[in-house]
PyMOL Python script that loads the backbone (N, CA, C, O; Angstrom):
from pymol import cmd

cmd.read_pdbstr("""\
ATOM      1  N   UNK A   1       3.623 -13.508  -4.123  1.00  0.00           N
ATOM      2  CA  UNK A   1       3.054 -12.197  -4.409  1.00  0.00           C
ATOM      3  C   UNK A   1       2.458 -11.589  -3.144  1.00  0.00           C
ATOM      4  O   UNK A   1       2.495 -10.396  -2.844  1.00  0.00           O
ATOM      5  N   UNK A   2       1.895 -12.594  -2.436  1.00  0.00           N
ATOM      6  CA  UNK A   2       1.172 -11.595  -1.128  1.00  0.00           C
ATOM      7  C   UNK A   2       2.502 -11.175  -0.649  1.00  0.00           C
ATOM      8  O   UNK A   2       2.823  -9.990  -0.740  1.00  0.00           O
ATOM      9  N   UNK A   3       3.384 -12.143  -0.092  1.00  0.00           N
ATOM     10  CA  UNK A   3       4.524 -11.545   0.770  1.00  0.00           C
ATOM     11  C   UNK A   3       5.124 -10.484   0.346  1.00  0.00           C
ATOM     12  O   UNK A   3       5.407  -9.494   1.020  1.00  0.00           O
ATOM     13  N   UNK A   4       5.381 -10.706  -1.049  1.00  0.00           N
ATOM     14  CA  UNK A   4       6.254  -8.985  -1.662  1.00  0.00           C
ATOM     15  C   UNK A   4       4.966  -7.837  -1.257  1.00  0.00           C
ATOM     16  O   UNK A   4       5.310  -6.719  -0.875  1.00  0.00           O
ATOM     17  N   UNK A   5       3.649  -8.142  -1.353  1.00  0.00           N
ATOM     18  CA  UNK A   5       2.669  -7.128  -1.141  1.00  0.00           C
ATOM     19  C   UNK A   5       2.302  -6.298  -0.033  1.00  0.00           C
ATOM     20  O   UNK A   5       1.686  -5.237   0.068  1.00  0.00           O
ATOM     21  N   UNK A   6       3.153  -7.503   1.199  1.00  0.00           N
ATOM     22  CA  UNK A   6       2.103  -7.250   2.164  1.00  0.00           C
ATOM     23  C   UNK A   6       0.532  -7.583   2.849  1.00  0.00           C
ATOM     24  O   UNK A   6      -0.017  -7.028   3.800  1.00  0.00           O
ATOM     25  N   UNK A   7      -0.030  -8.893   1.831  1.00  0.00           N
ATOM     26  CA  UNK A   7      -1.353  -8.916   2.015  1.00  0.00           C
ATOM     27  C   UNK A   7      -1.200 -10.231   2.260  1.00  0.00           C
ATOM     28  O   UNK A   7      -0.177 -10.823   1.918  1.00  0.00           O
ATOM     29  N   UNK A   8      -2.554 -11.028   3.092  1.00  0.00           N
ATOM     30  CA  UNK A   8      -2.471 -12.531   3.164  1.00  0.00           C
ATOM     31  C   UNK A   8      -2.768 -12.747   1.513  1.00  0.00           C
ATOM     32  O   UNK A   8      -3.359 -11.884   0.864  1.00  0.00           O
ATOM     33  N   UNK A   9      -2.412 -13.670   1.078  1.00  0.00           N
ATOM     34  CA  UNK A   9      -2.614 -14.834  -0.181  1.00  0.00           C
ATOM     35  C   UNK A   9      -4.354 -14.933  -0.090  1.00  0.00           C
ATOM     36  O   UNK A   9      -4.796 -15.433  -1.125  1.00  0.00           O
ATOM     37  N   UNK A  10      -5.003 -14.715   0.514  1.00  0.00           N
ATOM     38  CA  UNK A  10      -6.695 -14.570   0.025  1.00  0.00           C
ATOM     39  C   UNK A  10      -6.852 -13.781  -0.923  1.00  0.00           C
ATOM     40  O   UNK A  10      -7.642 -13.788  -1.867  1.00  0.00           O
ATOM     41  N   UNK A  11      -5.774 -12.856  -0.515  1.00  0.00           N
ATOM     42  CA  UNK A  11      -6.079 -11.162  -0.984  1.00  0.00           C
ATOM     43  C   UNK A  11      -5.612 -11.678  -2.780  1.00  0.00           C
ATOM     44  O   UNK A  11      -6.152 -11.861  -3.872  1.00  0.00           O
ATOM     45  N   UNK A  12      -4.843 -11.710  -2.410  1.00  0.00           N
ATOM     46  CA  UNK A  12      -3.732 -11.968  -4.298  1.00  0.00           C
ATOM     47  C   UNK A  12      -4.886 -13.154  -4.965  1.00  0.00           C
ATOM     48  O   UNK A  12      -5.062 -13.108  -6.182  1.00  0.00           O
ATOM     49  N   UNK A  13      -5.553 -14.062  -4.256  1.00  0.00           N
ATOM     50  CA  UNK A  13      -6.106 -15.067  -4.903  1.00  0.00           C
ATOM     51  C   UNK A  13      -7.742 -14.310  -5.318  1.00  0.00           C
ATOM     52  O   UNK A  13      -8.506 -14.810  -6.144  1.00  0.00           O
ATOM     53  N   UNK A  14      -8.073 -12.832  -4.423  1.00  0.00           N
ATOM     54  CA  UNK A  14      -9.603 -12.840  -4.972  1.00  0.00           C
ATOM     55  C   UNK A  14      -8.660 -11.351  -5.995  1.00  0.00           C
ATOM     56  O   UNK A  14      -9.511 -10.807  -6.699  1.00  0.00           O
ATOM     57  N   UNK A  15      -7.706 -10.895  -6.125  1.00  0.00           N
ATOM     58  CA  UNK A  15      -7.633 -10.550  -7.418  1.00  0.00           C
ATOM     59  C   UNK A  15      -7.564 -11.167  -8.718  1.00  0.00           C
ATOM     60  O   UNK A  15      -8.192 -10.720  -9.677  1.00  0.00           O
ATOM     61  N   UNK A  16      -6.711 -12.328  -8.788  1.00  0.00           N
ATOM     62  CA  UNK A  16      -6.589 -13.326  -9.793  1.00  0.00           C
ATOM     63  C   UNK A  16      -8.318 -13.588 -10.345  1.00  0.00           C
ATOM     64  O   UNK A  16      -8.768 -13.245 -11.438  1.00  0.00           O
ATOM     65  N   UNK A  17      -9.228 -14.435  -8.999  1.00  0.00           N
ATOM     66  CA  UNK A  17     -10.322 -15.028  -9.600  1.00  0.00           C
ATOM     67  C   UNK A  17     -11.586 -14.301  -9.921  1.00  0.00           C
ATOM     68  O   UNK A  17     -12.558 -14.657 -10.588  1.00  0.00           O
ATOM     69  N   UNK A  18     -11.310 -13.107  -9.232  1.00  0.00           N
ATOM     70  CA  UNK A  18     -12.668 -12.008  -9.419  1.00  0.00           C
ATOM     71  C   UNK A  18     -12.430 -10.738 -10.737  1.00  0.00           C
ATOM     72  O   UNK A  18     -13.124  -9.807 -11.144  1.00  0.00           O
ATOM     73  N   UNK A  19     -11.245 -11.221 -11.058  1.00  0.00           N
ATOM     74  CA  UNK A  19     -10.975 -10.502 -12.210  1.00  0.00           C
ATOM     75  C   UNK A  19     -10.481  -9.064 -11.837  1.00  0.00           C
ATOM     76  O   UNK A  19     -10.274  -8.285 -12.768  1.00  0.00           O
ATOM     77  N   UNK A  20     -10.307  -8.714 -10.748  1.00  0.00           N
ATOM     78  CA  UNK A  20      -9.974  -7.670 -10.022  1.00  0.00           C
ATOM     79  C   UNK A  20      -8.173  -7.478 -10.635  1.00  0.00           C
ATOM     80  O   UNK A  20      -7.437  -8.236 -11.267  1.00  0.00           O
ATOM     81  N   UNK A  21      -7.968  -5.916 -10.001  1.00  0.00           N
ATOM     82  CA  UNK A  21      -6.682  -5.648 -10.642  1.00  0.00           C
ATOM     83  C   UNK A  21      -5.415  -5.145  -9.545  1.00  0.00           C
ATOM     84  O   UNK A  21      -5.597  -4.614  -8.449  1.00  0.00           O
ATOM     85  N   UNK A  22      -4.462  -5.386 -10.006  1.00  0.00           N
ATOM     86  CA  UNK A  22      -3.504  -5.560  -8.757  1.00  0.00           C
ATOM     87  C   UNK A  22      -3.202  -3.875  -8.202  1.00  0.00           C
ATOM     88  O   UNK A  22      -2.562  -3.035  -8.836  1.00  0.00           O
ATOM     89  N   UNK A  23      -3.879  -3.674  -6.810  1.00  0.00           N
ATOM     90  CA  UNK A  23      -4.014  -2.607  -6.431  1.00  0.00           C
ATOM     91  C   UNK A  23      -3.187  -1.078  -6.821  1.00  0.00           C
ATOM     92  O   UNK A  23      -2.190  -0.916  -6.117  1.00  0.00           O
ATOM     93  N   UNK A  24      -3.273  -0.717  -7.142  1.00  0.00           N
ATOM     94  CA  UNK A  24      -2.285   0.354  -7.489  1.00  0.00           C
ATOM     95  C   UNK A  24      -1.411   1.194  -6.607  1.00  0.00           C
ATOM     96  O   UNK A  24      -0.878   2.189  -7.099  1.00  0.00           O
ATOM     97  N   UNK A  25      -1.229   0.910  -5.443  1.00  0.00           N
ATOM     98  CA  UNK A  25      -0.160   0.954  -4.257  1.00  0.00           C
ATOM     99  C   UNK A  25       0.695   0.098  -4.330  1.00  0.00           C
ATOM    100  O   UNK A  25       1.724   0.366  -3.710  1.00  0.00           O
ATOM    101  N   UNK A  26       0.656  -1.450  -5.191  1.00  0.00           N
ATOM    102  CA  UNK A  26       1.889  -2.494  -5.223  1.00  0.00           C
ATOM    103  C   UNK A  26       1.964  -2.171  -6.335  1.00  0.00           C
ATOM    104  O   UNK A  26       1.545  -3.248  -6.759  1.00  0.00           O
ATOM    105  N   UNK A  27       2.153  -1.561  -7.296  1.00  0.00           N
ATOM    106  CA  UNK A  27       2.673  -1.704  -8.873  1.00  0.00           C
ATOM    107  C   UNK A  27       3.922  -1.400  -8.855  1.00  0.00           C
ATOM    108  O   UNK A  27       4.604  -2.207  -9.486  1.00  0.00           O
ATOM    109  N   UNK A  28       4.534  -0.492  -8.347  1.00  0.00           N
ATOM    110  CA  UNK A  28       5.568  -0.270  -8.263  1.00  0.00           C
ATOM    111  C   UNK A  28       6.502  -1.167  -7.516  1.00  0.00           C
ATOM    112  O   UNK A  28       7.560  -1.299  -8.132  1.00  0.00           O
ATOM    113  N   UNK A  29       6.466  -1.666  -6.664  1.00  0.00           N
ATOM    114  CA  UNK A  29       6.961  -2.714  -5.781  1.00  0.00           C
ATOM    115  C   UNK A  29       6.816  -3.923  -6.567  1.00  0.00           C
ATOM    116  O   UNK A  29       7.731  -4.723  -6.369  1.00  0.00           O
ATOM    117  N   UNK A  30       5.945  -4.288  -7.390  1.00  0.00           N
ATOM    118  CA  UNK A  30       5.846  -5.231  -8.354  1.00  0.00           C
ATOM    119  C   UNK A  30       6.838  -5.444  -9.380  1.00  0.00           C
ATOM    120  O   UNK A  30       7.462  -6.372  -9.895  1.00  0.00           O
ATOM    121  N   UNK A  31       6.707  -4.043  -9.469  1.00  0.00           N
ATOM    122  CA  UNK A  31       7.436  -4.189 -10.902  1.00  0.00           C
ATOM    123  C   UNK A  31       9.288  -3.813 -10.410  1.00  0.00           C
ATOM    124  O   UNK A  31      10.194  -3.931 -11.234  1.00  0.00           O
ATOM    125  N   UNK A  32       9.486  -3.446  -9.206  1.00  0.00           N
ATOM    126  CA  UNK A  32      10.610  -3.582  -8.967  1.00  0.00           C
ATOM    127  C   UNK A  32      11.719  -4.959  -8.721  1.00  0.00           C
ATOM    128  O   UNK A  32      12.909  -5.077  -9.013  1.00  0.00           O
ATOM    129  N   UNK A  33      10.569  -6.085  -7.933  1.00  0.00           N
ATOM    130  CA  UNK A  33      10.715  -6.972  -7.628  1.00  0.00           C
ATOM    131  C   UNK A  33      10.985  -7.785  -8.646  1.00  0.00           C
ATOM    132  O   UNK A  33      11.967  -8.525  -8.697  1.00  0.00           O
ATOM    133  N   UNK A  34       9.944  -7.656  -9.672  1.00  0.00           N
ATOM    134  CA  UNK A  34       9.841  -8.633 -10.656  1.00  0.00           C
ATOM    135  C   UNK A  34      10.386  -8.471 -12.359  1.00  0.00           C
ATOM    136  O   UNK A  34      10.801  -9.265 -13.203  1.00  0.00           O
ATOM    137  N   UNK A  35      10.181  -7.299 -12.326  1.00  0.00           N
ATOM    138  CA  UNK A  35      10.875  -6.614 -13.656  1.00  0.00           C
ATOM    139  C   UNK A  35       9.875  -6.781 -14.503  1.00  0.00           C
ATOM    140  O   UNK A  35      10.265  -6.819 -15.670  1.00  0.00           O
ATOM    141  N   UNK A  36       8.646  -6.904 -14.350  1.00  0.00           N
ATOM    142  CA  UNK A  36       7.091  -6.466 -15.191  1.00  0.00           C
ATOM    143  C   UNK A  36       7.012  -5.358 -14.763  1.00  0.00           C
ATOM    144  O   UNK A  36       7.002  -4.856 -13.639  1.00  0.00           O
ATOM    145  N   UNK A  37       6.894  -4.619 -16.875  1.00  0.00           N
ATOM    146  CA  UNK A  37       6.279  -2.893 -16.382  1.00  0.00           C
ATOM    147  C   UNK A  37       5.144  -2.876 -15.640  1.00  0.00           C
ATOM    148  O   UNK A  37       4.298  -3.738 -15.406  1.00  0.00           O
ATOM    149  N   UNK A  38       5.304  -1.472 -15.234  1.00  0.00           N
ATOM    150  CA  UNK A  38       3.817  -1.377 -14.806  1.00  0.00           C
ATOM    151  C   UNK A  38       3.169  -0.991 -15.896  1.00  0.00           C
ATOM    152  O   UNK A  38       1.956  -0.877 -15.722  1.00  0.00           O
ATOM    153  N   UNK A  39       3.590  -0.731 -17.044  1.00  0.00           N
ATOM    154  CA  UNK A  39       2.594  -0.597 -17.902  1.00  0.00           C
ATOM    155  C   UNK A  39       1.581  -1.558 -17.947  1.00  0.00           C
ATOM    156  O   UNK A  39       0.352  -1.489 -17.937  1.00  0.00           O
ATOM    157  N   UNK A  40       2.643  -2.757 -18.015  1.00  0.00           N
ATOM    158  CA  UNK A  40       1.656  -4.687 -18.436  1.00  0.00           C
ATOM    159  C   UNK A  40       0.927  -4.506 -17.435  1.00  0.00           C
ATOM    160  O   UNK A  40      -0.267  -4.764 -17.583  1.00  0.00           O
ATOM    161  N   UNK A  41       1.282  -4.135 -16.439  1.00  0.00           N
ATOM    162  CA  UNK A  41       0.763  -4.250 -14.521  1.00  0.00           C
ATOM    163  C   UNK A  41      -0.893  -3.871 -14.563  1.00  0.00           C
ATOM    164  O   UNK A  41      -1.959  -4.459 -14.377  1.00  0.00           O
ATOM    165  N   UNK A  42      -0.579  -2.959 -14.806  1.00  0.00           N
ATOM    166  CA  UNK A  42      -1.748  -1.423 -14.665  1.00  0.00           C
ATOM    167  C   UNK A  42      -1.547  -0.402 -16.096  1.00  0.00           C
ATOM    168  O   UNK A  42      -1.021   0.701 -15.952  1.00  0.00           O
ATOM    169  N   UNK A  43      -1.884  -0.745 -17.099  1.00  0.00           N
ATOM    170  CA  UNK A  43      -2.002   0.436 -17.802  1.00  0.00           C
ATOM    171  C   UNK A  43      -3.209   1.506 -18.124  1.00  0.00           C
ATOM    172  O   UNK A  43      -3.159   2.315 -19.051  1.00  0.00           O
ATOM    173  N   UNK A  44      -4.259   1.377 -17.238  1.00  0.00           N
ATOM    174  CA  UNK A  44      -4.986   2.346 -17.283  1.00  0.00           C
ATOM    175  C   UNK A  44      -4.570   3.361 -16.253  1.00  0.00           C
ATOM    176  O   UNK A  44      -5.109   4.466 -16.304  1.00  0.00           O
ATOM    177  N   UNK A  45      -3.609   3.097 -15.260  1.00  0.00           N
ATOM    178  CA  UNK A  45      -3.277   3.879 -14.854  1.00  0.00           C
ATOM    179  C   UNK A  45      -1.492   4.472 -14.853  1.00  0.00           C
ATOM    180  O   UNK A  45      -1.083   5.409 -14.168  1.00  0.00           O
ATOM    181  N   UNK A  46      -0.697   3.672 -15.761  1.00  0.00           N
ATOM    182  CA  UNK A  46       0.284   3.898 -16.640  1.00  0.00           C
ATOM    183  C   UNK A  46       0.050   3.690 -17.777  1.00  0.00           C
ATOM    184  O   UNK A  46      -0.216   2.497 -17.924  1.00  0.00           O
ATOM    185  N   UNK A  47       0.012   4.189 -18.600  1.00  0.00           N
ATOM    186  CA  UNK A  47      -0.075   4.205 -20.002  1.00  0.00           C
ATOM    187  C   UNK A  47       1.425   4.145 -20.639  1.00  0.00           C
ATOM    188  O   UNK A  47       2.392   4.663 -20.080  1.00  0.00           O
ATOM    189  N   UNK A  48       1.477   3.651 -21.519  1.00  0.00           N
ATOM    190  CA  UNK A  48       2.677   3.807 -22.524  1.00  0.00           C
ATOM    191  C   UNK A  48       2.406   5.448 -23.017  1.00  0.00           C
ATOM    192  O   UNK A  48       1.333   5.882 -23.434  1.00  0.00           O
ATOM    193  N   UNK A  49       3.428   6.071 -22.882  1.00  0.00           N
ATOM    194  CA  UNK A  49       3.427   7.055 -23.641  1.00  0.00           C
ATOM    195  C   UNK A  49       4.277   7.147 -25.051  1.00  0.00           C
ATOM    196  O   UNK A  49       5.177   6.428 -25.483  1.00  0.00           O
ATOM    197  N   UNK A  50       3.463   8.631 -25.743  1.00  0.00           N
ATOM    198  CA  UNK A  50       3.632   8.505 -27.395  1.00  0.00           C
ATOM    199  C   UNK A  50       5.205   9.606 -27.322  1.00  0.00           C
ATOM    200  O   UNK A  50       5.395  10.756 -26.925  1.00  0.00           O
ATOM    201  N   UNK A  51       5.851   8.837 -27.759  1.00  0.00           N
ATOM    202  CA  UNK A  51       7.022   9.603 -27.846  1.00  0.00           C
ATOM    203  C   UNK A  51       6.927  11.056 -28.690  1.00  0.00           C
ATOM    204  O   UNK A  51       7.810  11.824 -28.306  1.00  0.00           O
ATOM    205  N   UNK A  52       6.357  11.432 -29.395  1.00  0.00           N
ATOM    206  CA  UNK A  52       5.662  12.033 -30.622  1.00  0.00           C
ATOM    207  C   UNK A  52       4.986  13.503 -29.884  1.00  0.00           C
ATOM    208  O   UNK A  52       5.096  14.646 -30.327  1.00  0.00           O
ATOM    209  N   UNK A  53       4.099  12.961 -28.337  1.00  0.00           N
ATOM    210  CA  UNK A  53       3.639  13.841 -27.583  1.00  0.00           C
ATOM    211  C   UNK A  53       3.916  13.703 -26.587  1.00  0.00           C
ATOM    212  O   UNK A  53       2.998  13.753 -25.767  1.00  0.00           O
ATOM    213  N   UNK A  54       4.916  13.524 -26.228  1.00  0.00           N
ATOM    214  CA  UNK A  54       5.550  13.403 -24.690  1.00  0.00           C
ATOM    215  C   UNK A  54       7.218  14.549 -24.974  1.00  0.00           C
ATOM    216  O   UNK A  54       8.053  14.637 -25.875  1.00  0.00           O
ATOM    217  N   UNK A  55       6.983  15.259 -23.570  1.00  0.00           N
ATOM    218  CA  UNK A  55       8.126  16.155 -23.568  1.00  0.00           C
ATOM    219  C   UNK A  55       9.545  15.822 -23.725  1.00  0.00           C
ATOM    220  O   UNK A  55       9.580  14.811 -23.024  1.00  0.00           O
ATOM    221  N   UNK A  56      10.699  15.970 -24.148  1.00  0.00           N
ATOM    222  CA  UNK A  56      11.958  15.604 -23.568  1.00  0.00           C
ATOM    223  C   UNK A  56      12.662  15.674 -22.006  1.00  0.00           C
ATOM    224  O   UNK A  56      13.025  16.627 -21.317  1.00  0.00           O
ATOM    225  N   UNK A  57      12.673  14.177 -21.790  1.00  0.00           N
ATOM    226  CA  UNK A  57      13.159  14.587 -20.407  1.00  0.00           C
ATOM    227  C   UNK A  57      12.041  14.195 -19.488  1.00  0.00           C
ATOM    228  O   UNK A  57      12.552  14.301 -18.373  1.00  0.00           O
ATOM    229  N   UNK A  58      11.104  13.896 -19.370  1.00  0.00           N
ATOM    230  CA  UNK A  58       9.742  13.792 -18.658  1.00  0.00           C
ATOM    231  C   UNK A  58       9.579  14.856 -18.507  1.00  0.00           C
ATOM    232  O   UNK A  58      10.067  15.028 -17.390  1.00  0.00           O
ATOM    233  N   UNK A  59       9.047  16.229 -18.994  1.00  0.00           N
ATOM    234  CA  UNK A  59       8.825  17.184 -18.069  1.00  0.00           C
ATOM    235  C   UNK A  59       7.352  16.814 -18.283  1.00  0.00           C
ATOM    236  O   UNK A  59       6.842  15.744 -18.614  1.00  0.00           O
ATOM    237  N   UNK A  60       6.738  18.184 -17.958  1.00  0.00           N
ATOM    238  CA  UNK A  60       5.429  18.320 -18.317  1.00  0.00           C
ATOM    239  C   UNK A  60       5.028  19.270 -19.708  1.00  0.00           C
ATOM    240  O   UNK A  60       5.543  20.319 -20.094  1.00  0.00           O
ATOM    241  N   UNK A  61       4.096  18.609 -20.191  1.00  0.00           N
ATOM    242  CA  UNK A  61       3.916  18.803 -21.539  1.00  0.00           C
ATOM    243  C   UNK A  61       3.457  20.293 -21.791  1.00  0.00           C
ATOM    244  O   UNK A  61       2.385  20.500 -21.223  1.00  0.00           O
ATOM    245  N   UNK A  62       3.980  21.486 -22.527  1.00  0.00           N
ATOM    246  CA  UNK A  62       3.188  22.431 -22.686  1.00  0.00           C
ATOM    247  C   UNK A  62       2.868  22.517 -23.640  1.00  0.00           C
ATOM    248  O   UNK A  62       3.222  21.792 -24.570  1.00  0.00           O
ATOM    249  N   UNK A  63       1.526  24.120 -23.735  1.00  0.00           N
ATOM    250  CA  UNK A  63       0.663  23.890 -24.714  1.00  0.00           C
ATOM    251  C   UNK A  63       2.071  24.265 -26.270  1.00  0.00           C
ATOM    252  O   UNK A  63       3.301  24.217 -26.303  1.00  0.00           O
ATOM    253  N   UNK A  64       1.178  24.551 -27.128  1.00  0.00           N
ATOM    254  CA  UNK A  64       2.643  25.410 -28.476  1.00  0.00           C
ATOM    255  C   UNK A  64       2.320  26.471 -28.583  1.00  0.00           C
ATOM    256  O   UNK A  64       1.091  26.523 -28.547  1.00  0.00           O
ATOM    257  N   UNK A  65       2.763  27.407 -28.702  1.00  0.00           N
ATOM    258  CA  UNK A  65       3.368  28.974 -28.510  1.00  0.00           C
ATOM    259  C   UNK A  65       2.704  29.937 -27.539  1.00  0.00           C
ATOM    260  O   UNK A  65       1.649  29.518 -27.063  1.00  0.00           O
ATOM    261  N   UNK A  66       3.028  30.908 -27.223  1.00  0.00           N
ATOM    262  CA  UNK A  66       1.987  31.446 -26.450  1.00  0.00           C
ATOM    263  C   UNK A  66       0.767  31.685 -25.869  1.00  0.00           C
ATOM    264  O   UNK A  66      -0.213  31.676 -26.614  1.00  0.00           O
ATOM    265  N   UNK A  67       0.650  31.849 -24.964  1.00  0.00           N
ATOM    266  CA  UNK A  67      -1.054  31.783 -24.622  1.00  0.00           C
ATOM    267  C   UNK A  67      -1.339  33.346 -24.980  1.00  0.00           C
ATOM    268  O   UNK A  67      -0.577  34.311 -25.033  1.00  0.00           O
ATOM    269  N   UNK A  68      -2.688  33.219 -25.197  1.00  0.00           N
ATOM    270  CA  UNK A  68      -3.153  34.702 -26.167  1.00  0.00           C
ATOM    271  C   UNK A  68      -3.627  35.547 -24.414  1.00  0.00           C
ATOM    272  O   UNK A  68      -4.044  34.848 -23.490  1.00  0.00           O
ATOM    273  N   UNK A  69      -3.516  36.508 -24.328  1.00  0.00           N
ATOM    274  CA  UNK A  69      -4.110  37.424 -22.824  1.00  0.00           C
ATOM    275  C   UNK A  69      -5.831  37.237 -23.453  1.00  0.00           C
ATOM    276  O   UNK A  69      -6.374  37.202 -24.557  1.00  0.00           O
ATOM    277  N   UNK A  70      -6.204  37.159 -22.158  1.00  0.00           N
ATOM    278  CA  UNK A  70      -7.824  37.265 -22.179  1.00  0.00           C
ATOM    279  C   UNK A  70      -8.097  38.913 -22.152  1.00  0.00           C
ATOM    280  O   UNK A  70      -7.459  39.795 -21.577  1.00  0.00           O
ATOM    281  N   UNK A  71      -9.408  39.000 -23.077  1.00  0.00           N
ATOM    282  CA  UNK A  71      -9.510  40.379 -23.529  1.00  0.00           C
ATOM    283  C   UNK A  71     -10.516  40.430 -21.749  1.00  0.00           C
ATOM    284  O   UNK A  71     -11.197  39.648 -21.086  1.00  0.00           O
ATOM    285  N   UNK A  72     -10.075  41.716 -21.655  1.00  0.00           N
ATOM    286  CA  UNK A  72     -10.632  42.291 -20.365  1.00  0.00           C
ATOM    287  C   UNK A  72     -12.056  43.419 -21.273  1.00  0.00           C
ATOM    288  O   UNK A  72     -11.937  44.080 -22.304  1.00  0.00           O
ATOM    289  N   UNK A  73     -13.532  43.208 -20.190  1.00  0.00           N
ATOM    290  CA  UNK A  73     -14.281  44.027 -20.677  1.00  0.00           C
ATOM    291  C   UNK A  73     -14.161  45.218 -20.905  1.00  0.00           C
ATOM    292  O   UNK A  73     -12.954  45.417 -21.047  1.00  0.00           O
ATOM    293  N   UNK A  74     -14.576  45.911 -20.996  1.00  0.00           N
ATOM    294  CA  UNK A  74     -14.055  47.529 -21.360  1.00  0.00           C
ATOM    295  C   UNK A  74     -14.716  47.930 -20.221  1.00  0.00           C
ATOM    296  O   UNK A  74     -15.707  47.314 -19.830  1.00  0.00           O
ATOM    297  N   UNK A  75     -14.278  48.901 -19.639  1.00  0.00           N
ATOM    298  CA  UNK A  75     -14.653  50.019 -18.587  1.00  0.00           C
ATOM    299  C   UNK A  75     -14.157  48.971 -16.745  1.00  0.00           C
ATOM    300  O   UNK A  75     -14.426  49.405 -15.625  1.00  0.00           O
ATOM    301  N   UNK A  76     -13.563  47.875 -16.988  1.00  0.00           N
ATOM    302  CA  UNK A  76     -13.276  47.219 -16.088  1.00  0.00           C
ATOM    303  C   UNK A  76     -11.809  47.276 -15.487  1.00  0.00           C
ATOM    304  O   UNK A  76     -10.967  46.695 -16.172  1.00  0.00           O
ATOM    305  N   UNK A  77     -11.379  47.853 -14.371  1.00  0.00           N
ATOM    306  CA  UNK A  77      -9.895  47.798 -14.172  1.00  0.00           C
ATOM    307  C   UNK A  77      -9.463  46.288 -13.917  1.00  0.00           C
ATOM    308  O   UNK A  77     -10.129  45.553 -13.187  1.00  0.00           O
ATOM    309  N   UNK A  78      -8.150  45.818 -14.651  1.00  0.00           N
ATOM    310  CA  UNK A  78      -7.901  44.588 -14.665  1.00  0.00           C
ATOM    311  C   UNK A  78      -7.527  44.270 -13.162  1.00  0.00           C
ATOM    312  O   UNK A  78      -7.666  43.102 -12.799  1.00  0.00           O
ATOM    313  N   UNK A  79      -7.051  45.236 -12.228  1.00  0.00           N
ATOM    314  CA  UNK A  79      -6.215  44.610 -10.885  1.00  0.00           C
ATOM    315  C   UNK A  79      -7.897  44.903  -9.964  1.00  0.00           C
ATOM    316  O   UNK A  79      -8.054  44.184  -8.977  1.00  0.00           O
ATOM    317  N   UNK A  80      -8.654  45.560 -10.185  1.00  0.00           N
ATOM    318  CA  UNK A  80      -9.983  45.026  -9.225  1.00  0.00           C
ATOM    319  C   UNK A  80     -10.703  43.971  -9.627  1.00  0.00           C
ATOM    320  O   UNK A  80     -11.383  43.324  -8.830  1.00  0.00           O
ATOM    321  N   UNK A  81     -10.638  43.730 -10.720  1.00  0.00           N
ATOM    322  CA  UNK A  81     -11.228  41.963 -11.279  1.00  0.00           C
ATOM    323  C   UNK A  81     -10.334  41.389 -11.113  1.00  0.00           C
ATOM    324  O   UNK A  81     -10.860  40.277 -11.111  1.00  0.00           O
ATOM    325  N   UNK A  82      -8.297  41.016 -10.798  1.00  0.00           N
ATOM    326  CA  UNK A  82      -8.056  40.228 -10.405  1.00  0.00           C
ATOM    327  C   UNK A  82      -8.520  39.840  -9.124  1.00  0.00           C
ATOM    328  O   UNK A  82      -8.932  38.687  -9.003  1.00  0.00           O
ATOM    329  N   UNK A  83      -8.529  41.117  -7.488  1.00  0.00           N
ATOM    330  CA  UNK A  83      -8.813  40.768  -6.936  1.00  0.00           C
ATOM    331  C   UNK A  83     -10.377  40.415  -6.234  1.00  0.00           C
ATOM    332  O   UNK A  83     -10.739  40.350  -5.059  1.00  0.00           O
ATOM    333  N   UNK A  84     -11.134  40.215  -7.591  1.00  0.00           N
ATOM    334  CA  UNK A  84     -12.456  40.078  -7.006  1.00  0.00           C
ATOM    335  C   UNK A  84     -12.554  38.227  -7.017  1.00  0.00           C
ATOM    336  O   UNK A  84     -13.558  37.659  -6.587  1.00  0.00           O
TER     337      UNK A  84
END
""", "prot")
cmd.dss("prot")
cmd.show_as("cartoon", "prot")
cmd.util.cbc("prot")
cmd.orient("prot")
């Protein structure tokens, strides 16, 4: 593990015994090497996602239907409050 990492074997041994977690710059390299998700790896910083709320395709998730326009105050021109 150090060698795929990059780190001396101190390093991999005070993650193991200090309860520490395998840096999140090797997860990917981990899990290429080894064929453990990174979910198992690191899932606070991969999460399994919910198929249910996750986009098709990976995109990025949008909100559902239109966004409503923000009511502008009255007596205010909208293009001098954009550029204020």
């Amino acid at each position: 593990m150090a060698r795929l990492c990059g780190v001396a074997q101190p390093s991999v041994f005070k993650w193991l015994t200090r309860g520490k977690v395998l840096p999140a710059e090797f997860v990917l390299k981990v899990e290429a090497a080894t064929g453990v998700s990174r979910h198992d790896l690191r899932p606070d910083i991969y999460p399994i996602e919910d198929p249910r709320t996750s986009p098709p395709h990976g995109g990025t998730p949008t909100p559902e239907g239109p966004s409503e326009p923000q009511p502008q105050p009255s007596g205010v021109d909208p293009i001098e409050s954009a550029r204020a």
